[in-house]
N, C-alpha and C positions, 0 to 999 in steps of 0.2 A: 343908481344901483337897482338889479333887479330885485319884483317882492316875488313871494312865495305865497302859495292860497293851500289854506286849510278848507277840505268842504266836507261838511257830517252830513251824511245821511241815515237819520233814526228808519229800524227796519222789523217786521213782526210778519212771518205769514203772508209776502207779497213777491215772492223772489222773481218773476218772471219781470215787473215791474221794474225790481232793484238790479235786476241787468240792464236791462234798457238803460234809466239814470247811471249804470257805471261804465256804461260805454260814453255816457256822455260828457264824461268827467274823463274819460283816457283820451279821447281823440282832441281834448285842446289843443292849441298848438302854441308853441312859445311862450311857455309861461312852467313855472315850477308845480306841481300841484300835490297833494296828498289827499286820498281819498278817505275818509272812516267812515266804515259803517258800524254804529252801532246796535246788533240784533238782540231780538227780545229770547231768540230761543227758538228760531223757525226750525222745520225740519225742512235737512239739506240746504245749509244754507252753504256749509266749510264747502261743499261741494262746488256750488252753484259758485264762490267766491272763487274759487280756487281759478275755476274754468272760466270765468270771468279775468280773471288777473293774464292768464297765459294770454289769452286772445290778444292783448293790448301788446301792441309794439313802438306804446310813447316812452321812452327810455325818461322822460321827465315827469313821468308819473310813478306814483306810490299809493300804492291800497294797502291798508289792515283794515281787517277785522277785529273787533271784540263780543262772544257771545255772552250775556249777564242778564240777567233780571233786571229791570228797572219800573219808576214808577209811573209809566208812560212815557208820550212822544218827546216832552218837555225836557225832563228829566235824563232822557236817551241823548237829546242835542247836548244839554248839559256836558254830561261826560263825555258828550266825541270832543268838545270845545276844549275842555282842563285838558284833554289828552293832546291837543294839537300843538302844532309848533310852527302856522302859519303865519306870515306878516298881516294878511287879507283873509277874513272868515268867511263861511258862509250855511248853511244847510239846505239842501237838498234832499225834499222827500221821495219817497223809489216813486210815484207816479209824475214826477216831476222830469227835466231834461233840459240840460244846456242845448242852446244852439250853437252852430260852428264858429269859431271866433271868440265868443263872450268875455274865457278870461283875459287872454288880452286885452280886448278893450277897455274892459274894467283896470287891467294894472296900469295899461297907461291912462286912464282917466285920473287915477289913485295918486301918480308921478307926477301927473302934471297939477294937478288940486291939494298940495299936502296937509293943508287945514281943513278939508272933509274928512270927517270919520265913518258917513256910513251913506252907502249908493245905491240909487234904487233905477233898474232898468223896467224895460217894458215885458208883457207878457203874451205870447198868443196861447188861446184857450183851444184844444182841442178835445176830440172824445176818445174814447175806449181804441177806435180804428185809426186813430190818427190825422181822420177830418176837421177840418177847420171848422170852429164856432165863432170865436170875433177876436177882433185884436183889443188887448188892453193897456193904452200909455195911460201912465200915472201921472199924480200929479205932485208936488210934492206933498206931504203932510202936513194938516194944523190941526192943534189941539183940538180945540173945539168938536170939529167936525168928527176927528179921529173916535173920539170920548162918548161922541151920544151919534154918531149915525153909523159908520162901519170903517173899519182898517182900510183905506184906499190902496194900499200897495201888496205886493206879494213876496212872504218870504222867498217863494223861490225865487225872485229878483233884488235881491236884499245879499249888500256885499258891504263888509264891515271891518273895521282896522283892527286889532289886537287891543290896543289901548282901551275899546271901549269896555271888555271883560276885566283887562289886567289895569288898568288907573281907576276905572268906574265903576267897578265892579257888576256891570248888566248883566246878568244870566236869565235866562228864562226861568218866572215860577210854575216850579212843576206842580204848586197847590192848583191848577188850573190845567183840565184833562185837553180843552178843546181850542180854547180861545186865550192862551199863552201868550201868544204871537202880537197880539193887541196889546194886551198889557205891557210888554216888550218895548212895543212902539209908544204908549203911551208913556212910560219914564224917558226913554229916550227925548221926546218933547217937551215933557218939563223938567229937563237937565239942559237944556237948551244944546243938546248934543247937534253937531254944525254936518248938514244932510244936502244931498243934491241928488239931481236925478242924471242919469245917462243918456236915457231918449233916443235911445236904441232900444230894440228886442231882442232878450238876451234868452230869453226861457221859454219853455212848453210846458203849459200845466194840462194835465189828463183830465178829463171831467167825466167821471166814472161813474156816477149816481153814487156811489159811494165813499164819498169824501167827506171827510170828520164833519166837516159844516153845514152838513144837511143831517147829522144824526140829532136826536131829538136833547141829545145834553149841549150840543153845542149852543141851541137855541135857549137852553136855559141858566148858562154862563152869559152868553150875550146877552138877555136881558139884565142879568144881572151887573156887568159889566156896565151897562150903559145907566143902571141905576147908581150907579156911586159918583156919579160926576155933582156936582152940584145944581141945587135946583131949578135956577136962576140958568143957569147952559140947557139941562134937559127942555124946558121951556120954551126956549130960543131954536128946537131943535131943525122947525120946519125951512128957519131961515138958513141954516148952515147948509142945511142939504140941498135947497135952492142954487145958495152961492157954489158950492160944489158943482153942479152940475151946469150950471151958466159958466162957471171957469171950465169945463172941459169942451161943450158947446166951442165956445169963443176959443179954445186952444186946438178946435177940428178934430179934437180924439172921437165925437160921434162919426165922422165921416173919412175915415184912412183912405190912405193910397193903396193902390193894387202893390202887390208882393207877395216872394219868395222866401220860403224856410225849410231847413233840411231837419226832417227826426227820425228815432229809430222806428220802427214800428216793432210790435209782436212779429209779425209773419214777412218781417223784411230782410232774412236772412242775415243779418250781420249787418246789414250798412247803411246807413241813412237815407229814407226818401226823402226827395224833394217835391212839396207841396207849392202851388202857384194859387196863390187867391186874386183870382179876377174882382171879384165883388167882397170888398172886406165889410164890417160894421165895426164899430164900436160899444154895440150895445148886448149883454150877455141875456137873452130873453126869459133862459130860467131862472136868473138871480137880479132881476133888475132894482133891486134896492142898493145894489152895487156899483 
């Protein structure tokens, strides 16, 4: 039986962005989808949504909007989540972007693995123009590593069953403006929630200079964050990061294949460029603690 995907995207002051992301969420193909965006209160967003919905001529897609106040990003995923009615979850932030394909692949990975609840694809990093910066396969997560070094995976590649909100009640804490997502991840791991990876590229993340995790609060939730673990883990911490990075070494994520991906840009009219990396990396130079 076919599933259905719920994808939120929390939205404030970014519309040009959150077209891009909604075009990326209409041109799926073969798959059910539902879009919410939930905004902070932008100016011209009804607008900007409206002319965003008409463009779309996937008869298996659905966007609402909701415009409300909330108590940040967290808190925004939050209520697109309660509001959804998807078998497969997900959020999508507006500088973020499926690639063509994604959710199918993901529902049939979903169909054929019915004792995974929650899937983690790969990512390529681009910037502001839509250039390629590196490609990033994940790996799967462990504790350890997750708790005292950094989040290895990316919610925008992060696809998740229903059951894990509606039996387990995992919601993002909105008490957490920046680094939610970690914490996220981190119950999921010690609920021994049952994870796999896709090992495809399913997403484009933007690297704007201006993303939450380079603002100076994220940097001090992350510390803090990484001070709650036990002392004994903190300690140990040089060894996890090692073993991390010798697992992706030995699994070739420093060294990709040359490849193809299609995204929207700002100044591409409407339709997806396709981008050719001759020379991929694996290694992100501005954040290499990651």
């Amino acid at each position: 039986m076919p599933l259905t995907f719920s994808i939120v995207t929390p939205s404030f002051r970014q519309l040009e962005w959150l077209r891009l992301a909604m075009r990326s969420v209409a041109d799926q193909e073969g798959v059910n989808v539902e879009h919410i965006v939930q905004d902070a209160g932008s100016d011209g967003i009804r607008e900007m949504f409206e002319e965003s919905v008409r463009s779309s001529n996937n008869p298996k897609h659905r966007a609402r909007l909701f415009v409300e106040k909330d108590n940040g990003m967290y808190d925004a995923i939050n209520r697109g989540l309660r509001r959804s009615s998807g078998d497969i979850l997900a959020h999508l932030n507006c500088d973020e972007q499926y690639l063509p394909g994604t959710l199918k692949r993901v529902e049939d990975f979903f169909l054929q693995h019915p004792n995974v609840d929650v899937l983690f694809g790969n990512v390529v990093v681009v910037d502001q123009a839509g250039h390629y910066i590196c490609s990033r396969e994940v790996l799967l997560p462990r504790l350890y590593h997750t708790w005292v070094c950094t989040n290895p995976v990316f919610t925008a590649a992060t696809f998740f069953r229903r059951r894990v909100i509606s039996a387990e009640g995992i919601y993002f804490d909105d008490s957490w403006r920046d680094v939610g997502d970690s914490v996220w991840l981190l119950e999921l791991l010690k609920r021994r929630i049952r994870m796999a990876c896709l090992g495809v590229f399913t997403t484009a993340f933007a690297d704007t200079g201006e993303n939450l995790m380079l603002k100076p609060n994220a940097f001090a939730e992350q510390k803090r964050f990484f001070g709650s673990a036990p002392a004994w883990m903190r300690a140990l911490r040089p060894f996890w990061m090692v073993h991390y990075r010798v697992k992706r070494l030995l699994a070739g994520y420093y060294f990709p294949r040359p490849f193809k991906f299609a995204v929207y840009l700002p100044e591409g009219g409407g339709k997806r460029q396709t981008v050719e990396v001759k020379t991929p990396t694996g290694i992100w130079r501005n954040r290499l603690q990651r």
